[in-house]
C-alpha positions as CSV (number, residue, x, y, z in Angstrom):
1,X,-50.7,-117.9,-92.6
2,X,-49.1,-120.9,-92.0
3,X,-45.4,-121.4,-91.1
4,X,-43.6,-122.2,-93.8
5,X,-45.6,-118.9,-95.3
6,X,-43.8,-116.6,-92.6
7,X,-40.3,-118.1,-93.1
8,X,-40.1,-117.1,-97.2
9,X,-41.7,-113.4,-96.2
10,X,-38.9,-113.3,-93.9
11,X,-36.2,-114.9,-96.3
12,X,-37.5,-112.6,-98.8
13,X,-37.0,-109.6,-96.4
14,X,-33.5,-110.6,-95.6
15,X,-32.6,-110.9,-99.2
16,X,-34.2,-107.8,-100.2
17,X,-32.4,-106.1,-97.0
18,X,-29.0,-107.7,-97.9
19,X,-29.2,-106.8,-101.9
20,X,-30.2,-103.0,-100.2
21,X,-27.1,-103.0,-98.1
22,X,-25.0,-104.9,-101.2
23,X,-25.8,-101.4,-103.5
24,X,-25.8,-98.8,-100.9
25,X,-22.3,-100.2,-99.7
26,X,-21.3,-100.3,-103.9
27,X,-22.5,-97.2,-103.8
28,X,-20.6,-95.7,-101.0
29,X,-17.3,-97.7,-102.4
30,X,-17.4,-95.9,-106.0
31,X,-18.6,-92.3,-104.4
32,X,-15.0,-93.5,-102.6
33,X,-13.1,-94.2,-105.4
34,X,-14.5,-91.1,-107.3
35,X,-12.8,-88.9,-104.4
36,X,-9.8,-90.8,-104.6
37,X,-9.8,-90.3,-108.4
38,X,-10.5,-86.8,-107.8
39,X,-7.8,-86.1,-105.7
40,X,-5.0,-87.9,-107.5
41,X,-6.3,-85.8,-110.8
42,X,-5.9,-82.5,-108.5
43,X,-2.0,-83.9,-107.1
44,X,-1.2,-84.3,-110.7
45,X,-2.0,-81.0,-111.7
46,X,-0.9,-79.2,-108.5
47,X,-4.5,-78.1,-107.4
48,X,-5.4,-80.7,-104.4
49,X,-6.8,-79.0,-101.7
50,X,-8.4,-80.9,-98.5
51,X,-12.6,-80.6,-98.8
52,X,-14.0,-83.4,-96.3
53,X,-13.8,-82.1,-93.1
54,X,-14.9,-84.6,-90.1
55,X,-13.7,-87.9,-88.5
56,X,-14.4,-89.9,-90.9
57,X,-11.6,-92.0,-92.9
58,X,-12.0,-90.1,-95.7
59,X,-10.9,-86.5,-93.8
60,X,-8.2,-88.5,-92.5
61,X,-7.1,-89.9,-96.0
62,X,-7.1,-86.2,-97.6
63,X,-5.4,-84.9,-94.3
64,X,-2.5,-87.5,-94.8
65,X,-2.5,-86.7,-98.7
66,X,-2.0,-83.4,-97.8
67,X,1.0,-83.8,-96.1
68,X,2.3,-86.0,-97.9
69,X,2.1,-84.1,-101.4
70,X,3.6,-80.6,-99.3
71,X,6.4,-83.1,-98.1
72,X,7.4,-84.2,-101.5
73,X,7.0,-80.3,-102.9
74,X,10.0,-79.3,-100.4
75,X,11.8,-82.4,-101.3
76,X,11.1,-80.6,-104.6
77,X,12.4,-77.8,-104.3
78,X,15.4,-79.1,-102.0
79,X,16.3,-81.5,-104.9
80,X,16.1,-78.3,-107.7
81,X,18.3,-76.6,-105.3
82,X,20.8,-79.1,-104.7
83,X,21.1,-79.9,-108.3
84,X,21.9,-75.9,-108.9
85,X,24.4,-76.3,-106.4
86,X,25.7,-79.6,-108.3
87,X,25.8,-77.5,-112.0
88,X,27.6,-74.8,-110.4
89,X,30.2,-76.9,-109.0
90,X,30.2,-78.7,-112.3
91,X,30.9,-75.5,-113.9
92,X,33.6,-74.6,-111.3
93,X,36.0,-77.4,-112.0
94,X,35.4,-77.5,-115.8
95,X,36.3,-73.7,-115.8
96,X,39.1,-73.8,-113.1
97,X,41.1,-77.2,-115.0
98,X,40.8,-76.2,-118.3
99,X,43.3,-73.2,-118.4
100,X,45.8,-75.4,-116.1
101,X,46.1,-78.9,-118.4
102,X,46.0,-76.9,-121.9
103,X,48.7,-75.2,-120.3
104,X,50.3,-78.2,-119.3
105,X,49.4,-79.9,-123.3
106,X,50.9,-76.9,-124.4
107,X,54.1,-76.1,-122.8
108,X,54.9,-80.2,-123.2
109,X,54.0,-79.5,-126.9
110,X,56.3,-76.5,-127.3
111,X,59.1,-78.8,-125.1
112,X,58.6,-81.9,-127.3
113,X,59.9,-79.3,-130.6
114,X,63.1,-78.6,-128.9
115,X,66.1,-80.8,-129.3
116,X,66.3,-82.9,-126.1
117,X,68.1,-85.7,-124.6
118,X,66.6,-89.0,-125.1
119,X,65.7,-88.8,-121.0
120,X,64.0,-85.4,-121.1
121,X,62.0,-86.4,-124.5
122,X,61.2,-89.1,-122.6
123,X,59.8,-87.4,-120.0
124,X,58.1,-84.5,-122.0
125,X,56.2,-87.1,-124.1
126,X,55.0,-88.8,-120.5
127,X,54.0,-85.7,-119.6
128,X,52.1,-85.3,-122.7
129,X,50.0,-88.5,-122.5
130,X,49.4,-87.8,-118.8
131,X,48.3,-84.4,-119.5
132,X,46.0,-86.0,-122.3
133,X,44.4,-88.8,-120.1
134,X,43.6,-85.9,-117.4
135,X,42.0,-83.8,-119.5
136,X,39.6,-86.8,-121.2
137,X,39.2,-87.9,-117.4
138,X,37.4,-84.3,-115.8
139,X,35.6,-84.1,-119.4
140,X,33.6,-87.5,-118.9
141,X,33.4,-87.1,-115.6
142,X,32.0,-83.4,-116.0
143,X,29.6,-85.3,-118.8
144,X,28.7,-88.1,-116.3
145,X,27.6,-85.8,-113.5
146,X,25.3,-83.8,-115.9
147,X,23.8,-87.1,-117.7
148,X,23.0,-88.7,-113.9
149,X,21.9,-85.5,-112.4
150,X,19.8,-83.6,-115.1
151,X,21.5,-81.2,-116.0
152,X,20.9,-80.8,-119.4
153,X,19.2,-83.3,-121.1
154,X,19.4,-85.2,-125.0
155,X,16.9,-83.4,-127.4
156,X,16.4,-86.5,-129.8
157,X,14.8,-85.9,-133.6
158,X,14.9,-88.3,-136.6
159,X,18.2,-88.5,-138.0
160,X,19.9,-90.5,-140.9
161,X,22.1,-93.2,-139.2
162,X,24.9,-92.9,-142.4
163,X,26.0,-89.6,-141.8
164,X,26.7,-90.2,-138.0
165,X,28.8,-93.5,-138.6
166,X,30.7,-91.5,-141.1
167,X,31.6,-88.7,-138.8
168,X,32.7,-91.0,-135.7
169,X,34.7,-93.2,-138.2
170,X,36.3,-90.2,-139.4
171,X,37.3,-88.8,-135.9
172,X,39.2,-92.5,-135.7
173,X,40.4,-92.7,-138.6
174,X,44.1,-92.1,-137.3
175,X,44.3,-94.4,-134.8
176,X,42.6,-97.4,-137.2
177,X,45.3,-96.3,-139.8
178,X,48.4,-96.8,-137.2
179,X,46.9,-100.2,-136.6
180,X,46.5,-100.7,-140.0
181,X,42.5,-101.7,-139.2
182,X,39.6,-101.3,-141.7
183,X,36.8,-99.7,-141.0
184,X,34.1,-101.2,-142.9
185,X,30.2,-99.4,-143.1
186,X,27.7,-101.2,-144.6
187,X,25.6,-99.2,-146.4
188,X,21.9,-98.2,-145.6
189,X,19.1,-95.8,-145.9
190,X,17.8,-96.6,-142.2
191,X,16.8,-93.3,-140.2
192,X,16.2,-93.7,-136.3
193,X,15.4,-91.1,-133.7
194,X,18.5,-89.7,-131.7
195,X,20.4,-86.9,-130.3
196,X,23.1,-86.3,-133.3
197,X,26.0,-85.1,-130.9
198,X,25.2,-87.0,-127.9
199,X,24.4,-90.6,-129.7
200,X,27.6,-90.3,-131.9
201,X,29.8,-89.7,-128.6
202,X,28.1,-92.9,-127.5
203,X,29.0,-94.8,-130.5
204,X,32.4,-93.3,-130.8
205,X,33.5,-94.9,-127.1
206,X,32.6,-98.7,-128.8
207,X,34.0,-98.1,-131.7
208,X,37.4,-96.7,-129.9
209,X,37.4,-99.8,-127.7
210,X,36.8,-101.8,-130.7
211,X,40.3,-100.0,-132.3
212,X,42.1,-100.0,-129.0
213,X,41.6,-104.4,-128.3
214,X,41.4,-105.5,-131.8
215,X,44.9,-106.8,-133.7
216,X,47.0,-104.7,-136.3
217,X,45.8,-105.9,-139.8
218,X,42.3,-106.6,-139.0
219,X,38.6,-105.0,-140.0
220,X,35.5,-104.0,-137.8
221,X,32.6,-104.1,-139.5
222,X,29.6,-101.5,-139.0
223,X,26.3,-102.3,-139.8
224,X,22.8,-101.4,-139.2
225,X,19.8,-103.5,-138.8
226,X,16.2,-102.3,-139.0
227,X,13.1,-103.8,-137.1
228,X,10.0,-102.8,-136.6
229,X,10.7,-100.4,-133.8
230,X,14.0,-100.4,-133.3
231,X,17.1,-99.7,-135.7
232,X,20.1,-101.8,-134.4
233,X,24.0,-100.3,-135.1
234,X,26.1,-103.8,-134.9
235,X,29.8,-102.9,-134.2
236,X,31.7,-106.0,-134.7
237,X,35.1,-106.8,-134.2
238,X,37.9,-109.9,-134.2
239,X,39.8,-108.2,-131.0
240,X,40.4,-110.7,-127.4
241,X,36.9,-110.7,-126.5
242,X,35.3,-110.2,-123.7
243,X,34.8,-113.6,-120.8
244,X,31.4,-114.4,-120.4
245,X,31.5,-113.5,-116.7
246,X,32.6,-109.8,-117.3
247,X,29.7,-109.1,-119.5
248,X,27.7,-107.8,-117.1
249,X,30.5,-105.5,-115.8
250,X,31.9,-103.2,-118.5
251,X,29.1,-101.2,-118.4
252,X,29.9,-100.1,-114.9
253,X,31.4,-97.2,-114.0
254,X,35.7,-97.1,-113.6
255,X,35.3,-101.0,-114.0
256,X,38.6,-102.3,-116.1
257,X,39.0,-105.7,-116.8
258,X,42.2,-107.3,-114.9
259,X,43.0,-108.3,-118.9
260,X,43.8,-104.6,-119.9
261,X,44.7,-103.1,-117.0
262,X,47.9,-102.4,-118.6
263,X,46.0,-100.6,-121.7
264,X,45.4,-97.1,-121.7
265,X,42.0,-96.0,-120.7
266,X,39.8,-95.1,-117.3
267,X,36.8,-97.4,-117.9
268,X,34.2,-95.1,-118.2
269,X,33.3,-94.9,-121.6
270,X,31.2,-97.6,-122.0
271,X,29.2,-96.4,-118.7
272,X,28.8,-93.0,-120.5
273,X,27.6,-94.8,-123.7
274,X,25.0,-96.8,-121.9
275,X,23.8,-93.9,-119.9
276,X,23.3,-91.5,-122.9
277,X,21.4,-94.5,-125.0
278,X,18.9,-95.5,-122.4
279,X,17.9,-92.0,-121.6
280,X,16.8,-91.5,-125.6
281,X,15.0,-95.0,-124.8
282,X,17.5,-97.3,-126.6
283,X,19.6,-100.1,-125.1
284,X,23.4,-101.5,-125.7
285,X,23.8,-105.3,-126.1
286,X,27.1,-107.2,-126.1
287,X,27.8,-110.5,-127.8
288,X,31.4,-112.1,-127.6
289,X,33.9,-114.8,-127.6
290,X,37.5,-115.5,-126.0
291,X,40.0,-114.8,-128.8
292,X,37.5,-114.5,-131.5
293,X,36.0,-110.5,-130.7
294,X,32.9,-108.6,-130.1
295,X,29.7,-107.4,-131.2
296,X,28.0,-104.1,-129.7
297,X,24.8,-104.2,-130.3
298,X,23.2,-100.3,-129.9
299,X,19.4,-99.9,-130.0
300,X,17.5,-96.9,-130.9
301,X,13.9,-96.1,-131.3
302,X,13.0,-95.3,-135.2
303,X,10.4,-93.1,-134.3
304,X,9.2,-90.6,-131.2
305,X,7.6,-92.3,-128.4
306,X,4.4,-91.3,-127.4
Protein backbone atom coordinates (compact mmCIF):
# COMPACT_ATOMS: atom_id res chain seq x y z
CA UNK A 1 0.00 0.00 0.00
CA UNK A 2 1.48 2.94 -1.36
CA UNK A 3 1.23 6.44 0.01
CA UNK A 4 -1.08 8.17 -1.55
CA UNK A 5 -3.31 4.80 -0.70
CA UNK A 6 -2.95 5.57 3.11
CA UNK A 7 -3.77 9.37 2.86
CA UNK A 8 -7.55 8.70 1.24
CA UNK A 9 -8.08 5.71 3.99
CA UNK A 10 -7.31 8.34 6.40
CA UNK A 11 -9.24 11.26 4.65
CA UNK A 12 -11.95 8.83 4.38
CA UNK A 13 -11.72 8.11 8.13
CA UNK A 14 -11.81 11.75 9.07
CA UNK A 15 -14.84 12.44 6.93
CA UNK A 16 -16.61 9.51 8.07
CA UNK A 17 -15.55 10.63 11.82
CA UNK A 18 -16.58 14.25 11.18
CA UNK A 19 -20.20 13.38 9.41
CA UNK A 20 -20.47 10.87 12.90
CA UNK A 21 -19.72 13.75 15.09
CA UNK A 22 -21.98 16.20 12.56
CA UNK A 23 -25.32 13.79 13.47
CA UNK A 24 -24.60 12.75 16.90
CA UNK A 25 -24.04 16.63 17.73
CA UNK A 26 -27.69 17.21 15.40
CA UNK A 27 -28.81 14.76 17.36
CA UNK A 28 -27.95 15.96 20.72
CA UNK A 29 -29.18 19.66 19.54
CA UNK A 30 -32.88 18.48 18.69
CA UNK A 31 -33.04 15.89 21.90
CA UNK A 32 -32.23 19.76 23.24
CA UNK A 33 -34.74 21.57 21.64
CA UNK A 34 -37.30 18.80 22.26
CA UNK A 35 -36.70 19.52 26.24
CA UNK A 36 -36.85 23.02 25.68
CA UNK A 37 -40.18 22.51 23.75
CA UNK A 38 -41.27 20.37 26.38
CA UNK A 39 -40.84 22.63 29.06
CA UNK A 40 -42.30 25.75 27.55
CA UNK A 41 -45.54 23.45 26.71
CA UNK A 42 -45.50 22.42 30.59
CA UNK A 43 -45.02 26.66 31.69
CA UNK A 44 -47.95 27.25 29.50
CA UNK A 45 -50.17 24.90 31.03
CA UNK A 46 -48.90 25.39 34.63
CA UNK A 47 -47.36 21.69 34.97
CA UNK A 48 -43.41 22.39 34.55
CA UNK A 49 -41.59 20.58 36.96
CA UNK A 50 -37.57 20.23 36.97
CA UNK A 51 -36.59 16.42 35.69
CA UNK A 52 -32.69 16.58 34.72
CA UNK A 53 -30.92 16.39 37.69
CA UNK A 54 -26.89 16.80 37.26
CA UNK A 55 -24.35 19.45 36.23
CA UNK A 56 -25.00 19.60 33.10
CA UNK A 57 -26.38 22.86 31.30
CA UNK A 58 -29.51 21.45 30.86
CA UNK A 59 -30.16 20.91 34.96
CA UNK A 60 -29.05 24.34 35.14
CA UNK A 61 -31.43 25.64 32.39
CA UNK A 62 -34.56 23.93 34.14
CA UNK A 63 -33.21 25.02 37.53
CA UNK A 64 -33.24 28.79 36.32
CA UNK A 65 -36.74 28.14 34.58
CA UNK A 66 -37.95 27.14 37.70
CA UNK A 67 -37.33 30.05 39.35
CA UNK A 68 -38.03 32.08 37.13
CA UNK A 69 -41.75 30.82 36.33
CA UNK A 70 -42.32 30.74 40.62
CA UNK A 71 -41.01 34.37 40.46
CA UNK A 72 -43.50 35.49 37.89
CA UNK A 73 -46.49 33.35 39.74
CA UNK A 74 -45.99 35.64 43.00
CA UNK A 75 -45.75 38.63 40.80
CA UNK A 76 -49.10 36.94 39.86
CA UNK A 77 -50.61 36.85 42.48
CA UNK A 78 -49.12 40.29 43.89
CA UNK A 79 -50.54 41.92 40.64
CA UNK A 80 -54.35 40.13 41.23
CA UNK A 81 -54.01 41.41 44.62
CA UNK A 82 -53.09 44.90 44.00
CA UNK A 83 -55.63 45.23 41.38
CA UNK A 84 -58.44 44.00 44.11
CA UNK A 85 -57.09 46.63 46.19
CA UNK A 86 -57.35 49.17 43.07
CA UNK A 87 -61.33 48.00 42.33
CA UNK A 88 -62.12 48.49 45.90
CA UNK A 89 -60.71 51.87 46.06
CA UNK A 90 -62.42 52.40 42.80
CA UNK A 91 -65.64 51.47 44.35
CA UNK A 92 -64.91 53.63 47.44
CA UNK A 93 -64.77 56.97 45.70
CA UNK A 94 -67.52 56.18 43.19
CA UNK A 95 -69.82 55.26 46.24
CA UNK A 96 -68.49 58.01 48.68
CA UNK A 97 -68.91 61.19 45.75
CA UNK A 98 -71.97 60.17 44.38
CA UNK A 99 -74.47 61.07 47.28
CA UNK A 100 -72.28 64.50 47.87
CA UNK A 101 -72.44 66.14 44.09
CA UNK A 102 -76.18 64.84 43.38
CA UNK A 103 -76.71 66.60 46.41
CA UNK A 104 -74.90 69.52 45.31
CA UNK A 105 -76.89 69.21 41.43
CA UNK A 106 -79.80 69.09 43.43
CA UNK A 107 -79.99 71.68 46.00
CA UNK A 108 -78.44 74.15 43.04
CA UNK A 109 -81.47 72.75 40.98
CA UNK A 110 -84.09 73.42 43.68
CA UNK A 111 -82.10 77.17 44.27
CA UNK A 112 -82.14 77.96 40.52
CA UNK A 113 -86.49 77.67 40.82
CA UNK A 114 -86.54 80.31 43.43
CA UNK A 115 -86.72 83.90 42.55
CA UNK A 116 -83.20 85.35 42.94
CA UNK A 117 -81.13 88.31 42.43
CA UNK A 118 -79.39 88.38 39.26
CA UNK A 119 -75.92 87.88 41.58
CA UNK A 120 -77.21 84.80 43.46
CA UNK A 121 -78.66 83.17 40.02
CA UNK A 122 -75.51 83.85 38.89
CA UNK A 123 -73.88 82.05 41.29
CA UNK A 124 -76.40 79.08 41.65
CA UNK A 125 -76.07 78.39 37.85
CA UNK A 126 -71.96 78.37 38.37
CA UNK A 127 -72.55 76.17 40.87
CA UNK A 128 -74.61 74.04 38.71
CA UNK A 129 -72.12 73.68 35.84
CA UNK A 130 -69.27 73.06 38.41
CA UNK A 131 -71.20 70.58 40.08
CA UNK A 132 -71.86 68.97 36.42
CA UNK A 133 -68.15 68.99 35.23
CA UNK A 134 -67.26 67.16 38.74
CA UNK A 135 -69.42 64.69 38.52
CA UNK A 136 -68.46 63.81 34.48
CA UNK A 137 -64.80 64.21 35.89
CA UNK A 138 -64.76 61.12 38.86
CA UNK A 139 -67.04 59.13 36.26
CA UNK A 140 -64.28 58.97 33.41
CA UNK A 141 -61.79 58.82 35.61
CA UNK A 142 -63.54 55.85 37.64
CA UNK A 143 -64.03 54.38 33.80
CA UNK A 144 -60.31 55.07 32.94
CA UNK A 145 -58.85 53.25 36.01
CA UNK A 146 -61.08 50.14 35.29
CA UNK A 147 -60.33 50.15 31.28
CA UNK A 148 -56.20 50.48 32.20
CA UNK A 149 -56.28 48.16 35.05
CA UNK A 150 -58.70 45.23 34.07
CA UNK A 151 -61.18 45.61 35.89
CA UNK A 152 -63.91 44.64 33.90
CA UNK A 153 -63.36 44.08 30.51
CA UNK A 154 -65.63 44.84 26.82
CA UNK A 155 -67.58 41.58 25.95
CA UNK A 156 -67.78 42.42 22.03
CA UNK A 157 -70.61 40.41 19.65
CA UNK A 158 -71.78 41.33 16.12
CA UNK A 159 -73.85 44.31 16.16
CA UNK A 160 -75.68 46.43 13.55
CA UNK A 161 -73.72 49.79 13.33
CA UNK A 162 -77.31 51.94 12.50
CA UNK A 163 -78.89 51.43 15.64
CA UNK A 164 -75.75 52.62 17.69
CA UNK A 165 -75.24 55.91 15.66
CA UNK A 166 -78.91 56.52 16.15
CA UNK A 167 -78.78 56.19 19.88
CA UNK A 168 -75.58 58.50 20.43
CA UNK A 169 -77.08 61.09 18.01
CA UNK A 170 -80.08 61.02 19.98
CA UNK A 171 -78.36 61.49 23.44
CA UNK A 172 -76.85 64.91 21.42
CA UNK A 173 -79.48 65.84 19.89
CA UNK A 174 -79.97 68.99 22.36
CA UNK A 175 -76.88 70.33 22.28
CA UNK A 176 -76.71 70.07 18.03
CA UNK A 177 -80.21 71.71 18.21
CA UNK A 178 -78.93 74.92 20.42
CA UNK A 179 -76.31 75.19 17.79
CA UNK A 180 -78.53 74.81 15.27
CA UNK A 181 -76.05 71.81 13.71
CA UNK A 182 -77.35 68.82 11.56
CA UNK A 183 -76.63 65.72 12.21
CA UNK A 184 -76.54 63.83 9.13
CA UNK A 185 -76.33 59.51 9.06
CA UNK A 186 -75.75 58.03 6.02
CA UNK A 187 -77.46 55.03 5.75
CA UNK A 188 -76.09 51.45 5.72
CA UNK A 189 -76.64 47.80 6.38
CA UNK A 190 -72.86 47.29 7.58
CA UNK A 191 -72.64 45.11 10.92
CA UNK A 192 -69.17 45.01 12.79
CA UNK A 193 -68.18 43.33 15.94
CA UNK A 194 -68.35 45.57 19.22
CA UNK A 195 -69.30 46.07 22.70
CA UNK A 196 -72.82 47.98 22.18
CA UNK A 197 -72.58 50.14 25.48
CA UNK A 198 -68.89 50.60 25.61
CA UNK A 199 -68.28 51.40 21.73
CA UNK A 200 -71.21 53.91 21.65
CA UNK A 201 -69.62 55.86 24.69
CA UNK A 202 -66.47 55.85 22.52
CA UNK A 203 -68.21 57.30 19.62
CA UNK A 204 -70.35 59.63 21.63
CA UNK A 205 -66.92 61.61 23.05
CA UNK A 206 -66.12 62.38 18.94
CA UNK A 207 -69.19 63.11 18.07
CA UNK A 208 -69.53 65.64 21.35
CA UNK A 209 -66.26 67.27 20.42
CA UNK A 210 -67.40 67.40 16.87
CA UNK A 211 -70.70 69.57 18.37
CA UNK A 212 -68.76 71.43 20.96
CA UNK A 213 -65.71 73.03 18.00
CA UNK A 214 -67.90 73.11 15.04
CA UNK A 215 -69.90 76.68 14.14
CA UNK A 216 -73.70 77.32 14.71
CA UNK A 217 -75.47 76.52 11.37
CA UNK A 218 -73.33 73.83 10.15
CA UNK A 219 -73.74 69.75 9.57
CA UNK A 220 -71.43 66.69 10.57
CA UNK A 221 -71.81 64.09 8.55
CA UNK A 222 -71.76 60.24 9.82
CA UNK A 223 -70.90 57.63 7.71
CA UNK A 224 -69.72 54.14 7.50
CA UNK A 225 -67.36 52.47 5.26
CA UNK A 226 -66.94 48.76 4.86
CA UNK A 227 -63.63 46.86 3.92
CA UNK A 228 -62.70 43.64 4.02
CA UNK A 229 -61.92 43.38 7.59
CA UNK A 230 -62.68 46.36 9.04
CA UNK A 231 -65.90 48.64 9.10
CA UNK A 232 -64.86 52.33 9.29
CA UNK A 233 -67.41 55.10 11.21
CA UNK A 234 -66.14 58.45 9.51
CA UNK A 235 -67.35 61.47 11.74
CA UNK A 236 -66.76 64.47 9.80
CA UNK A 237 -67.07 67.85 10.62
CA UNK A 238 -66.37 71.78 9.27
CA UNK A 239 -65.33 73.02 13.04
CA UNK A 240 -61.44 74.88 13.61
CA UNK A 241 -59.60 71.83 13.01
CA UNK A 242 -57.13 70.44 14.55
CA UNK A 243 -52.90 71.75 13.68
CA UNK A 244 -51.02 69.11 12.23
CA UNK A 245 -48.57 69.14 15.15
CA UNK A 246 -51.30 68.32 17.78
CA UNK A 247 -52.39 65.26 16.10
CA UNK A 248 -50.57 63.09 17.84
CA UNK A 249 -51.61 64.67 21.17
CA UNK A 250 -55.36 64.63 21.71
CA UNK A 251 -55.40 61.20 22.32
CA UNK A 252 -53.48 61.75 25.49
CA UNK A 253 -54.74 61.77 28.65
CA UNK A 254 -55.92 65.63 30.30
CA UNK A 255 -54.07 66.98 27.12
CA UNK A 256 -56.19 70.35 25.95
CA UNK A 257 -55.10 72.25 23.18
CA UNK A 258 -53.80 75.90 24.22
CA UNK A 259 -56.78 76.73 21.34
CA UNK A 260 -59.69 75.72 23.70
CA UNK A 261 -58.49 76.04 26.81
CA UNK A 262 -61.16 78.47 27.35
CA UNK A 263 -63.93 75.71 26.14
CA UNK A 264 -65.56 73.57 28.54
CA UNK A 265 -64.13 70.19 28.88
CA UNK A 266 -61.20 68.02 30.88
CA UNK A 267 -59.52 66.38 27.82
CA UNK A 268 -60.07 63.03 28.52
CA UNK A 269 -62.55 61.85 26.31
CA UNK A 270 -60.80 61.19 23.38
CA UNK A 271 -58.16 59.16 25.63
CA UNK A 272 -61.12 57.12 26.93
CA UNK A 273 -62.43 56.61 23.30
CA UNK A 274 -59.05 55.33 22.08
CA UNK A 275 -58.57 53.11 25.08
CA UNK A 276 -62.00 51.29 24.82
CA UNK A 277 -61.48 50.86 20.72
CA UNK A 278 -58.09 49.32 20.74
CA UNK A 279 -58.98 46.82 23.45
CA UNK A 280 -62.00 45.41 21.08
CA UNK A 281 -58.97 45.38 18.40
CA UNK A 282 -60.13 48.55 16.46
CA UNK A 283 -58.13 51.77 15.95
CA UNK A 284 -59.19 55.81 15.80
CA UNK A 285 -57.63 57.80 12.96
CA UNK A 286 -57.80 61.63 12.68
CA UNK A 287 -57.69 63.61 9.48
CA UNK A 288 -57.92 67.57 9.57
CA UNK A 289 -57.38 70.99 8.42
CA UNK A 290 -56.87 74.62 10.02
CA UNK A 291 -60.31 76.34 9.66
CA UNK A 292 -61.74 73.73 7.40
CA UNK A 293 -62.68 70.68 10.31
CA UNK A 294 -62.17 67.06 11.02
CA UNK A 295 -62.57 63.62 10.31
CA UNK A 296 -62.51 60.74 12.97
CA UNK A 297 -61.90 57.84 11.54
CA UNK A 298 -63.05 54.71 14.13
CA UNK A 299 -62.07 51.11 13.12
CA UNK A 300 -63.72 48.00 14.15
CA UNK A 301 -63.25 44.44 13.34
CA UNK A 302 -66.46 43.00 11.29
CA UNK A 303 -65.94 39.78 12.55
CA UNK A 304 -64.41 37.81 15.92
CA UNK A 305 -60.75 37.37 15.79
CA UNK A 306 -59.39 34.13 16.09
Amino acid sequence: MNLSHIIVILLLICTVSAVVVMLMSRRKQRRTLVTLNRMIDAAISGTFTENTYDESLLSSVEARFAQYLRGMETASKKLAKDKDKIKELISDISHQTKTPISNIMLYSQLLSEQTLSPECEACVNTLNKQALKLNFLIDSLVKTSRLETDIFTLHPTINEIIPMLKDICKQVEHKALEKEIKLVISPTKECAYFDYKWTSEAILNILDNAIKYSSSGTSILIRVISYEFFCRIDIEDNGIGIAVEEQSKIFKRFYRSPNVSTMEGVGIGLYLSRQIISKEGGYIKLSSVIGKGSTFSTFLLKQKPN
